[in-house]
PDB file as gemmi writes it, atoms N, CA and C in Angstrom:
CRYST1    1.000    1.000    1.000  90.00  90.00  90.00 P 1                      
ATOM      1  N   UNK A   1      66.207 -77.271  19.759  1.00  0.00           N  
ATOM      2  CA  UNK A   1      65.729 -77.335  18.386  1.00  0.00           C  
ATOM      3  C   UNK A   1      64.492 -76.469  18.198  1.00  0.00           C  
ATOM      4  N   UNK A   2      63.280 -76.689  18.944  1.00  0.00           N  
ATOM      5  CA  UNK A   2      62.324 -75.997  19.247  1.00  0.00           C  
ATOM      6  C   UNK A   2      62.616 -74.218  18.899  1.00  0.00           C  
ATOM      7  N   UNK A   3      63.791 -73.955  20.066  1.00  0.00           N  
ATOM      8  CA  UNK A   3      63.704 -72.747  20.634  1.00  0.00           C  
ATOM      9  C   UNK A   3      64.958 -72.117  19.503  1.00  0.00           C  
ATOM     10  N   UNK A   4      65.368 -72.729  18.186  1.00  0.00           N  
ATOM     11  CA  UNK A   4      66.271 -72.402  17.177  1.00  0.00           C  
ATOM     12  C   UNK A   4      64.915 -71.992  16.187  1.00  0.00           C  
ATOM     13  N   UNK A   5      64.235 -73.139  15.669  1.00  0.00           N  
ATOM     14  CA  UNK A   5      63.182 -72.765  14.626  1.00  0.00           C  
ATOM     15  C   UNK A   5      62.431 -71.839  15.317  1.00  0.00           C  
ATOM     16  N   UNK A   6      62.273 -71.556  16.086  1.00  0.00           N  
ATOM     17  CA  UNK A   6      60.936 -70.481  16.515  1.00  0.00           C  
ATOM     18  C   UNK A   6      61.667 -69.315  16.601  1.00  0.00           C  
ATOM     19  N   UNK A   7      62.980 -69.083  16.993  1.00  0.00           N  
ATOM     20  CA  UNK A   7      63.234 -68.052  16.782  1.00  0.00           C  
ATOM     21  C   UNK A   7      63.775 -67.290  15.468  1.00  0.00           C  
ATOM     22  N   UNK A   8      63.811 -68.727  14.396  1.00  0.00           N  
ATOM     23  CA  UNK A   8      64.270 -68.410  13.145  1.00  0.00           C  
ATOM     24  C   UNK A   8      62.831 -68.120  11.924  1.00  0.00           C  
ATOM     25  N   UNK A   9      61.958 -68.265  12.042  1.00  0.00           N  
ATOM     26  CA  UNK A   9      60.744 -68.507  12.280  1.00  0.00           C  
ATOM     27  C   UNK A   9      59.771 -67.170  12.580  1.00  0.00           C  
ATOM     28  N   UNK A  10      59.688 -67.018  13.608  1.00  0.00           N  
ATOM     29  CA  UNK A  10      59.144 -65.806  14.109  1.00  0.00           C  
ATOM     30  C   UNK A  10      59.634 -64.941  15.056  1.00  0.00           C  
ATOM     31  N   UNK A  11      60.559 -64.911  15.249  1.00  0.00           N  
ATOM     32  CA  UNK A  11      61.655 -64.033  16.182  1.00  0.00           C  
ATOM     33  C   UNK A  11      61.807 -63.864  17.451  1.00  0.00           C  
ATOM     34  N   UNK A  12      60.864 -64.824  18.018  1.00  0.00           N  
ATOM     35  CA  UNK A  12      60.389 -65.101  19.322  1.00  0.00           C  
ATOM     36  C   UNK A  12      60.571 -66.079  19.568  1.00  0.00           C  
ATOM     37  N   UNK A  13      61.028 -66.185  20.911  1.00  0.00           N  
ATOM     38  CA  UNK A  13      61.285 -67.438  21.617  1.00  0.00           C  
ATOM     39  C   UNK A  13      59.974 -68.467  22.266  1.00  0.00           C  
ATOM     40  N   UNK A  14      59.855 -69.686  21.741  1.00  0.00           N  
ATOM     41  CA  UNK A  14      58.566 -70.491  22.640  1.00  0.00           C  
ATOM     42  C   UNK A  14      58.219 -70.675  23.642  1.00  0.00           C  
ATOM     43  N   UNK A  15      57.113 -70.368  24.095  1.00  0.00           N  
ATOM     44  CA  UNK A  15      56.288 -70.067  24.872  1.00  0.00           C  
ATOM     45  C   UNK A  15      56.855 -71.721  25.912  1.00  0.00           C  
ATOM     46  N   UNK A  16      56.730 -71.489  27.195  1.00  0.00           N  
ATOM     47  CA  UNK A  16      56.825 -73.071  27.588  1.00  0.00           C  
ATOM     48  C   UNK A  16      56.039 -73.825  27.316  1.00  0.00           C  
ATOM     49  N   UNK A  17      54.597 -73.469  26.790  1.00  0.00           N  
ATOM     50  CA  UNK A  17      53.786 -74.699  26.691  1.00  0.00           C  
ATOM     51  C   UNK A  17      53.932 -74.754  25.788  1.00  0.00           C  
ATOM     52  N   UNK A  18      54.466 -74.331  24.519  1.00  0.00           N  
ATOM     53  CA  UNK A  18      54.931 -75.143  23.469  1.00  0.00           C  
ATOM     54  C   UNK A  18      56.106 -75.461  23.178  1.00  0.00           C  
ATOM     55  N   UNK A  19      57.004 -75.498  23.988  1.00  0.00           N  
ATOM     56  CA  UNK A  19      58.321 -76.044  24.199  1.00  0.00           C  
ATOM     57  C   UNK A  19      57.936 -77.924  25.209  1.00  0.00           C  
ATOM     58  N   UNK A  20      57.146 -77.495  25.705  1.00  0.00           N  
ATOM     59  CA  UNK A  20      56.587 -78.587  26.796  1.00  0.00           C  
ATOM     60  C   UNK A  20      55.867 -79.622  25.925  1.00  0.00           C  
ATOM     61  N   UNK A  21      54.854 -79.209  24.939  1.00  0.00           N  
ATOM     62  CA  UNK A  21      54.067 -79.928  24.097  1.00  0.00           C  
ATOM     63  C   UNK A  21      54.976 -79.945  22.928  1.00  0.00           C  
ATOM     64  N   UNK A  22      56.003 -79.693  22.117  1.00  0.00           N  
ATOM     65  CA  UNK A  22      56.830 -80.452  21.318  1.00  0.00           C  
ATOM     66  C   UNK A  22      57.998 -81.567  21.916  1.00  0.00           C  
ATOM     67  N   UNK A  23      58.590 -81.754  23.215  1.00  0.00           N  
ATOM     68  CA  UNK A  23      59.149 -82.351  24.026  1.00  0.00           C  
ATOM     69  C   UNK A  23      58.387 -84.007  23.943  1.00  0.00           C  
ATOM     70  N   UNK A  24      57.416 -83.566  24.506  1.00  0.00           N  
ATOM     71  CA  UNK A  24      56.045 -85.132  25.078  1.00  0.00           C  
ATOM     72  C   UNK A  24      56.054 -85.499  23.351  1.00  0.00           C  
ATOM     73  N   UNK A  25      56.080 -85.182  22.584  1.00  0.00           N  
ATOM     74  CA  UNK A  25      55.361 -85.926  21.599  1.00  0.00           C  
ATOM     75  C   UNK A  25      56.569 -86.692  20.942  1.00  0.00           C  
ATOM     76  N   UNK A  26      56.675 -87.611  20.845  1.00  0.00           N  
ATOM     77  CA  UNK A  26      57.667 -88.789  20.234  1.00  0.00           C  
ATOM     78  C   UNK A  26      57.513 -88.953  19.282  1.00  0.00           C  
ATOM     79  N   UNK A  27      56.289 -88.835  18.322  1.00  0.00           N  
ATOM     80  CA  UNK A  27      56.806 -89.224  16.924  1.00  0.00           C  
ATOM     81  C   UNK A  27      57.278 -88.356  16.006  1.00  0.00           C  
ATOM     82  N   UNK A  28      57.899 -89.480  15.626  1.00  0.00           N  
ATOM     83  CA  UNK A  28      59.602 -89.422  14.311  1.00  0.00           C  
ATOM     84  C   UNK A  28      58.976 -87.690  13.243  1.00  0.00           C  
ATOM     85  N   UNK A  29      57.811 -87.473  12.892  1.00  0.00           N  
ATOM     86  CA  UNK A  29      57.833 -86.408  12.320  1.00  0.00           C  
ATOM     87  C   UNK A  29      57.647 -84.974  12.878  1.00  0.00           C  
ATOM     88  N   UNK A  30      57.660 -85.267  14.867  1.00  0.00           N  
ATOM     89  CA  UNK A  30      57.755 -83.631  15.638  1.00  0.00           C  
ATOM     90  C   UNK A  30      58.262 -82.696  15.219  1.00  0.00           C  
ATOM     91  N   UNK A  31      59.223 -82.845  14.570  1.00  0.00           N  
ATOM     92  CA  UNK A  31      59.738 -81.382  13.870  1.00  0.00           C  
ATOM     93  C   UNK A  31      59.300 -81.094  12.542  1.00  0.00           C  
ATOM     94  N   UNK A  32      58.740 -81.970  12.073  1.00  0.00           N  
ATOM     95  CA  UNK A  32      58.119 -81.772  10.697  1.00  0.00           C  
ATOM     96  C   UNK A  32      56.808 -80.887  11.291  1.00  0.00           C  
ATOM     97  N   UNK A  33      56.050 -81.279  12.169  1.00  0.00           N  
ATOM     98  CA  UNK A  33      54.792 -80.655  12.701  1.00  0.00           C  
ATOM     99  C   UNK A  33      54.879 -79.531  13.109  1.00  0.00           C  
ATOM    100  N   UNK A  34      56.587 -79.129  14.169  1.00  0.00           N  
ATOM    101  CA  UNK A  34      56.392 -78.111  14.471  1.00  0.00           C  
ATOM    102  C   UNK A  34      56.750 -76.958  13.548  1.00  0.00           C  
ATOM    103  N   UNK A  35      57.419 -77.164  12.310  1.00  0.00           N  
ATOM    104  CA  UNK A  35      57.832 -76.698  11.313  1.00  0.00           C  
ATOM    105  C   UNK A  35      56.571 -75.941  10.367  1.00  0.00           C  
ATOM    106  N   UNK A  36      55.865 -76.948  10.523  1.00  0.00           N  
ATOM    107  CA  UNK A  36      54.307 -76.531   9.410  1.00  0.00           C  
ATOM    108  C   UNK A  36      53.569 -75.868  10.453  1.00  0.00           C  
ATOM    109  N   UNK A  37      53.331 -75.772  11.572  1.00  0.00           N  
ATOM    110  CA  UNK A  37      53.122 -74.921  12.937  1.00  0.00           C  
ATOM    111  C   UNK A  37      53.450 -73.748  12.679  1.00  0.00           C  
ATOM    112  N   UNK A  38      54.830 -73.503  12.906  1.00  0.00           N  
ATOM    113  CA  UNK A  38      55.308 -72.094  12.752  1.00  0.00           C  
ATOM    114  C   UNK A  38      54.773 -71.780  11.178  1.00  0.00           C  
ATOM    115  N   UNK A  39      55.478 -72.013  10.102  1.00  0.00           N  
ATOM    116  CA  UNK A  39      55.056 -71.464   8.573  1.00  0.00           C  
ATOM    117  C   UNK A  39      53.526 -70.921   9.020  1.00  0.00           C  
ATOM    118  N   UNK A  40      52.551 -71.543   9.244  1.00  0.00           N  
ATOM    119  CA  UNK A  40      51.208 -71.280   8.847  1.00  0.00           C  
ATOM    120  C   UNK A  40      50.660 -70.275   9.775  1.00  0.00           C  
ATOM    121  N   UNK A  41      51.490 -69.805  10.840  1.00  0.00           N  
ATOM    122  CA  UNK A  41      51.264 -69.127  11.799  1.00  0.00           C  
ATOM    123  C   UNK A  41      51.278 -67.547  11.281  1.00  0.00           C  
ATOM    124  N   UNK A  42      50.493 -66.764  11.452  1.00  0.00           N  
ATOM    125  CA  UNK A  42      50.184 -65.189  11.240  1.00  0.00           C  
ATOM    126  C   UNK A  42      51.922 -64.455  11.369  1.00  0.00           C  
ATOM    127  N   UNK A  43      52.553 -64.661  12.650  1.00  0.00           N  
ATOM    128  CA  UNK A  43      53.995 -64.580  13.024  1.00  0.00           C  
ATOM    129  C   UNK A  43      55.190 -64.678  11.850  1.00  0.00           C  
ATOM    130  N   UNK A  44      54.895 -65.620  10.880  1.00  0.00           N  
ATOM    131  CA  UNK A  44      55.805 -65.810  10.512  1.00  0.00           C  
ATOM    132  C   UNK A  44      56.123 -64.318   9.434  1.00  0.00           C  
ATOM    133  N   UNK A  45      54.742 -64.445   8.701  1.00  0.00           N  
ATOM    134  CA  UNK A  45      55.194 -62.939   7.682  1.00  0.00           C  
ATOM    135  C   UNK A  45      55.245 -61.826   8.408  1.00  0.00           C  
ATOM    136  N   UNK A  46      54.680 -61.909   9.628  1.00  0.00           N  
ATOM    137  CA  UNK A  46      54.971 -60.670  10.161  1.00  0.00           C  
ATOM    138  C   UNK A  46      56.574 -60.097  10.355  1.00  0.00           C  
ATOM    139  N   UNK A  47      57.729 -61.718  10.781  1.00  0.00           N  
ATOM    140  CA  UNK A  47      58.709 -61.503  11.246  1.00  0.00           C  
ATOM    141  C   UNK A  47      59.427 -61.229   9.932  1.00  0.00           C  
ATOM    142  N   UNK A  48      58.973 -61.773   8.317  1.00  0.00           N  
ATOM    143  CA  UNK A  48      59.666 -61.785   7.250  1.00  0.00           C  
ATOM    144  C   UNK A  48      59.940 -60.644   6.270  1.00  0.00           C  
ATOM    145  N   UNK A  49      58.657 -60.214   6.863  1.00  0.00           N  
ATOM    146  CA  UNK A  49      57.766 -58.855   5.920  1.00  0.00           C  
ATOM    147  C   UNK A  49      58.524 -57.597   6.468  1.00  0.00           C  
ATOM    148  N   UNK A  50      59.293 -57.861   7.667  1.00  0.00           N  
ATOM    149  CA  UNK A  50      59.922 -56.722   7.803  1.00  0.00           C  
ATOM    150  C   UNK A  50      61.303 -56.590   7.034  1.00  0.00           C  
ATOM    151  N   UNK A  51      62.288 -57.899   7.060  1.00  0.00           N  
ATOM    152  CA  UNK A  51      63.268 -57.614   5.995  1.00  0.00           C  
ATOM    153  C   UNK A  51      62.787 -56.897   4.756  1.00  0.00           C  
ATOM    154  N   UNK A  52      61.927 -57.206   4.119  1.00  0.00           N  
ATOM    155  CA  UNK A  52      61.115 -56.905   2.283  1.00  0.00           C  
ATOM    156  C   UNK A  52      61.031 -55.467   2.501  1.00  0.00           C  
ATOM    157  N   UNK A  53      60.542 -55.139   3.678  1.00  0.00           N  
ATOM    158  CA  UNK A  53      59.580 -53.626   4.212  1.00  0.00           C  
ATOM    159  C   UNK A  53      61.269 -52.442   4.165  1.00  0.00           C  
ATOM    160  N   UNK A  54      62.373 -53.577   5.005  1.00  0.00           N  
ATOM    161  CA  UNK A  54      63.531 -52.615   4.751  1.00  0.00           C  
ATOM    162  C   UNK A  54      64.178 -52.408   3.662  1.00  0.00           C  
ATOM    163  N   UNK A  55      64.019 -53.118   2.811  1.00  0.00           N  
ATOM    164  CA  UNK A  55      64.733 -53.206   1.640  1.00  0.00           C  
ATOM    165  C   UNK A  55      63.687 -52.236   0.377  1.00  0.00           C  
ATOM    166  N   UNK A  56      62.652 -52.128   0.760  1.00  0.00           N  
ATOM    167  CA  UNK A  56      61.527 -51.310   0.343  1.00  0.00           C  
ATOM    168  C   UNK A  56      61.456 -49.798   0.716  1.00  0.00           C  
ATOM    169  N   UNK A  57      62.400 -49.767   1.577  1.00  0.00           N  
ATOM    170  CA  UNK A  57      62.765 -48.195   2.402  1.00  0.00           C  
ATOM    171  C   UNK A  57      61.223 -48.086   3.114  1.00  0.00           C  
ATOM    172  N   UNK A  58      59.962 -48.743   3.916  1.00  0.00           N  
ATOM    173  CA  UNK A  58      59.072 -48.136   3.619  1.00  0.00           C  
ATOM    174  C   UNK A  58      58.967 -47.738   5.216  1.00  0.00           C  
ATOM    175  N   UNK A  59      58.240 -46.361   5.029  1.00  0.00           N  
ATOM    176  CA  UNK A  59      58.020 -45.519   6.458  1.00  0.00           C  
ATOM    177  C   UNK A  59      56.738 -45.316   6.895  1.00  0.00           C  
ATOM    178  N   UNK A  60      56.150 -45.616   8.120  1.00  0.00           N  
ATOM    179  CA  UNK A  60      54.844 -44.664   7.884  1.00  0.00           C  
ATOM    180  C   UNK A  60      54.435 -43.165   7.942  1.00  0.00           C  
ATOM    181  N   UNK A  61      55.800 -42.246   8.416  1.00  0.00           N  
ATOM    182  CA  UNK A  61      56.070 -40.944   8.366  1.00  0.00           C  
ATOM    183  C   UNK A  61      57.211 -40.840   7.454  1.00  0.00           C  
ATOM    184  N   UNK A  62      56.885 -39.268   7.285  1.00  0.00           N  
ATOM    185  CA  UNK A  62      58.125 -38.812   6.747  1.00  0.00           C  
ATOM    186  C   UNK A  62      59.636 -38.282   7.453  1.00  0.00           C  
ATOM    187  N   UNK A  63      59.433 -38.858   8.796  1.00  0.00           N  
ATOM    188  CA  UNK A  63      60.683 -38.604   9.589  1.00  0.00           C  
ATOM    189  C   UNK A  63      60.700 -37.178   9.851  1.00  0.00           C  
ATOM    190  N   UNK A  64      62.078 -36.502   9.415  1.00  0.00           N  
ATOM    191  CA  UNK A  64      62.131 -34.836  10.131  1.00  0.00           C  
ATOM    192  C   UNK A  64      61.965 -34.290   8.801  1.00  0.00           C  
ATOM    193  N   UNK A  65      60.315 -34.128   8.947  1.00  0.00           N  
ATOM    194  CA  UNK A  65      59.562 -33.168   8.060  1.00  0.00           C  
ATOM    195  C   UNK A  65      58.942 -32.242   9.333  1.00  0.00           C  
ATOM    196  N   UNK A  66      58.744 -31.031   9.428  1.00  0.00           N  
ATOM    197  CA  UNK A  66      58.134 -29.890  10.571  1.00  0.00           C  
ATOM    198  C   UNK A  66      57.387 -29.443   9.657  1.00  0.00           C  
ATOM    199  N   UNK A  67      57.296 -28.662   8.305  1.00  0.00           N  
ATOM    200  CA  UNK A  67      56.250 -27.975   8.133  1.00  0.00           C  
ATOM    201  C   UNK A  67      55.003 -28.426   7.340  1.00  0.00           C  
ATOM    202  N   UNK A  68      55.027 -29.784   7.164  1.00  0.00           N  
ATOM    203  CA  UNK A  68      53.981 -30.632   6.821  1.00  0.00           C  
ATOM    204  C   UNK A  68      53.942 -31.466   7.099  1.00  0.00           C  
ATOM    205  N   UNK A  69      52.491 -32.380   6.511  1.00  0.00           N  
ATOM    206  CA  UNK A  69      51.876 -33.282   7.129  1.00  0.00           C  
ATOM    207  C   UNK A  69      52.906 -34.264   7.385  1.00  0.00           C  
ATOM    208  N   UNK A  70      53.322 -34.747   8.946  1.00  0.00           N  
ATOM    209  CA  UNK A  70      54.018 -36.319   8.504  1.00  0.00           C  
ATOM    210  C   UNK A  70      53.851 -37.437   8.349  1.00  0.00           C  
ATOM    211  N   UNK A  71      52.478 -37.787   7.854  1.00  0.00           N  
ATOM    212  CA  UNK A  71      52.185 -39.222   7.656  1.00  0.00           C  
ATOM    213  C   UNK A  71      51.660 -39.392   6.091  1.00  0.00           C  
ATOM    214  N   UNK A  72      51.940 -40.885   6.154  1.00  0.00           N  
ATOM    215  CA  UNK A  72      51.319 -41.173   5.015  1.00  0.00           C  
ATOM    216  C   UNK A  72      50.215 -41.995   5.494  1.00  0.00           C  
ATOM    217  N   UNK A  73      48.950 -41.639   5.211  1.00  0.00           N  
ATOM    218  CA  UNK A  73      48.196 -42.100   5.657  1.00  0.00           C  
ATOM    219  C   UNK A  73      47.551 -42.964   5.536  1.00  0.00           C  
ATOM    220  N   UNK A  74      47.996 -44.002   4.076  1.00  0.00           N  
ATOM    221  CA  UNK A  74      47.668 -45.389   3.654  1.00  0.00           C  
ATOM    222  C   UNK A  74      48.780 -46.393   3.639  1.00  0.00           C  
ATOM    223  N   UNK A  75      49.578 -46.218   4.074  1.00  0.00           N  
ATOM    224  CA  UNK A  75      51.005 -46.569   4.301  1.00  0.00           C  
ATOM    225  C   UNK A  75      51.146 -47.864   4.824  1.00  0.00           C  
ATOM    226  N   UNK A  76      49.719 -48.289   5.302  1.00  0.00           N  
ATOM    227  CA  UNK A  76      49.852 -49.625   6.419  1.00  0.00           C  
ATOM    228  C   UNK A  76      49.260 -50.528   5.272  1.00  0.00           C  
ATOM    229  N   UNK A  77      48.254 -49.673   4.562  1.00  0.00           N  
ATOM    230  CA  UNK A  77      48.275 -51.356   3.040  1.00  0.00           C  
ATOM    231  C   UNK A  77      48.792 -51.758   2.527  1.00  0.00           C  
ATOM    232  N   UNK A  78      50.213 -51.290   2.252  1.00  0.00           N  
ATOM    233  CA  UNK A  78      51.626 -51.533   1.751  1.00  0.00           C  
ATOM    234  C   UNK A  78      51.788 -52.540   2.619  1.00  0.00           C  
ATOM    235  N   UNK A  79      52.208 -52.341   3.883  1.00  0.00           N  
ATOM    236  CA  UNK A  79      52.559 -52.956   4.946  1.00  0.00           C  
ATOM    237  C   UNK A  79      51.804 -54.760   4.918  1.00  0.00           C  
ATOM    238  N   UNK A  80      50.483 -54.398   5.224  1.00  0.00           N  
ATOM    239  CA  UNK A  80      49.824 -55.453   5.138  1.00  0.00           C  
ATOM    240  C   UNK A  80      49.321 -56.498   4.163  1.00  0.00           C  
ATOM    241  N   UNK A  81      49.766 -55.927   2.791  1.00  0.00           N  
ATOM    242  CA  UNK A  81      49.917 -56.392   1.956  1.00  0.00           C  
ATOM    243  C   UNK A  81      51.138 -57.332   2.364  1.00  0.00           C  
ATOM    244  N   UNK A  82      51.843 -56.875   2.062  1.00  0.00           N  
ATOM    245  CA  UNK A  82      53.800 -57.493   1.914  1.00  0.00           C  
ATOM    246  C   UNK A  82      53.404 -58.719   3.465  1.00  0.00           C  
ATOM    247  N   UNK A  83      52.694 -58.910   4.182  1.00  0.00           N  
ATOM    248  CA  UNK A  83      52.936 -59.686   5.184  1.00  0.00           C  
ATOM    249  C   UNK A  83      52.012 -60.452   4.858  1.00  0.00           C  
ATOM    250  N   UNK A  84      50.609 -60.007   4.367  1.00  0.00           N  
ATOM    251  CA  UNK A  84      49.384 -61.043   3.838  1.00  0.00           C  
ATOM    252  C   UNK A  84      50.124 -62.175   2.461  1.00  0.00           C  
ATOM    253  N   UNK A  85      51.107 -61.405   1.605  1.00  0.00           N  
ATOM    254  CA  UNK A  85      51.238 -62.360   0.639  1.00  0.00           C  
ATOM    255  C   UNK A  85      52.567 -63.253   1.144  1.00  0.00           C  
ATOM    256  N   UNK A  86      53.335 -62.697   2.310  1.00  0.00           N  
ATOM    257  CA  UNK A  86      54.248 -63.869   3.283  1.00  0.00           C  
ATOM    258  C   UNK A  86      53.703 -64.992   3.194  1.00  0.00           C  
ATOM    259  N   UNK A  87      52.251 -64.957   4.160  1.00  0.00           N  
ATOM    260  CA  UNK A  87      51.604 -65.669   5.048  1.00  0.00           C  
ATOM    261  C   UNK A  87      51.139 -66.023   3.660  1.00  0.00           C  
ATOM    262  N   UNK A  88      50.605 -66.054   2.581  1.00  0.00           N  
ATOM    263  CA  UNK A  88      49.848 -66.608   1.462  1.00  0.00           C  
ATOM    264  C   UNK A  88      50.502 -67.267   0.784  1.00  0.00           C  
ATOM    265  N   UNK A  89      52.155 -67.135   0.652  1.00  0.00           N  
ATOM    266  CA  UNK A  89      53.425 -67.516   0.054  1.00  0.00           C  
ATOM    267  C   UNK A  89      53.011 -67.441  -1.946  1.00  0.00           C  
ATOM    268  N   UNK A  90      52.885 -66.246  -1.731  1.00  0.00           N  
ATOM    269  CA  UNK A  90      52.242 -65.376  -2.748  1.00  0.00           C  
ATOM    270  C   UNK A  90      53.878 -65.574  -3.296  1.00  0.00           C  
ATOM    271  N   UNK A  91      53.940 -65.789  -5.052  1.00  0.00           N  
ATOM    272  CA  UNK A  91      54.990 -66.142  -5.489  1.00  0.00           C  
ATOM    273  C   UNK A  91      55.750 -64.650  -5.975  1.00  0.00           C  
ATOM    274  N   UNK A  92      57.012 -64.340  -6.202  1.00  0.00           N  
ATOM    275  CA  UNK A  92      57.436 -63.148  -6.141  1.00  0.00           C  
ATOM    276  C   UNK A  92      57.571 -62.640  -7.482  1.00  0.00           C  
ATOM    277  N   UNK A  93      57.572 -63.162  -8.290  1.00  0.00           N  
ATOM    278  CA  UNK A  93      57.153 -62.799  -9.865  1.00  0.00           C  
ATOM    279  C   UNK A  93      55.857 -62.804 -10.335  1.00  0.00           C  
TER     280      UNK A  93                                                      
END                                                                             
C-alpha cells in the first residue's frame, strides 16, 4: 500500500525507513497520515508538474538550433512556477 501511494504520489519508491515507520504504526488513520505526508511533500509537484510541463510543450533549449543561442534563459520560472502552485494547490482557473 505504502509502496503503491508513494509511487503514485511521487514516482519513487519508499525509502525503508518509511516503509518500516508506516508498518509499526497501528492506528486506523496510517494511511490517512501517510497520504497527507506525501501531498505536502516538495516531491509531489515536482512529480505532477511534469505532466502540465508536457502538455505545455515546455523546453529549456531550443533543441537542434546550431546557429543560435540555445537556451532560454528564464525558462526555469515557468518551470518553478507550475510546481510551486502544485505544491500550493493553486486552483486552475
Amino acid at each position: 500500500l505504502i509502496r503503491r501511494a508513494t509511487f503514485d504520489l511521487h514516482g519513487l519508491p519508499p525509502t525503508p525507513d518509511e516503509t518500516d515507520a508506516f508498518l509499526k504504526d497501528e492506528s486506523p488513520d496510517a494511511y490517512d497520515k501517510l497520504l497527507e505526508r506525501l501531498l505536502a511533500s516538495p516531491r509531489y509537484g515536482e512529480r505532477w508538474a511534469r505532466h502540465w510541463l508536457d502538455v505545455a510543450r515546455y523546453a529549456d533549449n531550443k533543441g537542434y538550433v546550431f546557429f543560435e543561442g540555445q537556451e532560454y534563459p528564464w525558462a526555469w520560472t515557468y518551470r518553478d512556477y507550475v510546481i510551486r502552485a502544485l505544491n500550493d494547490d493553486v486552483p486552475f482557473d
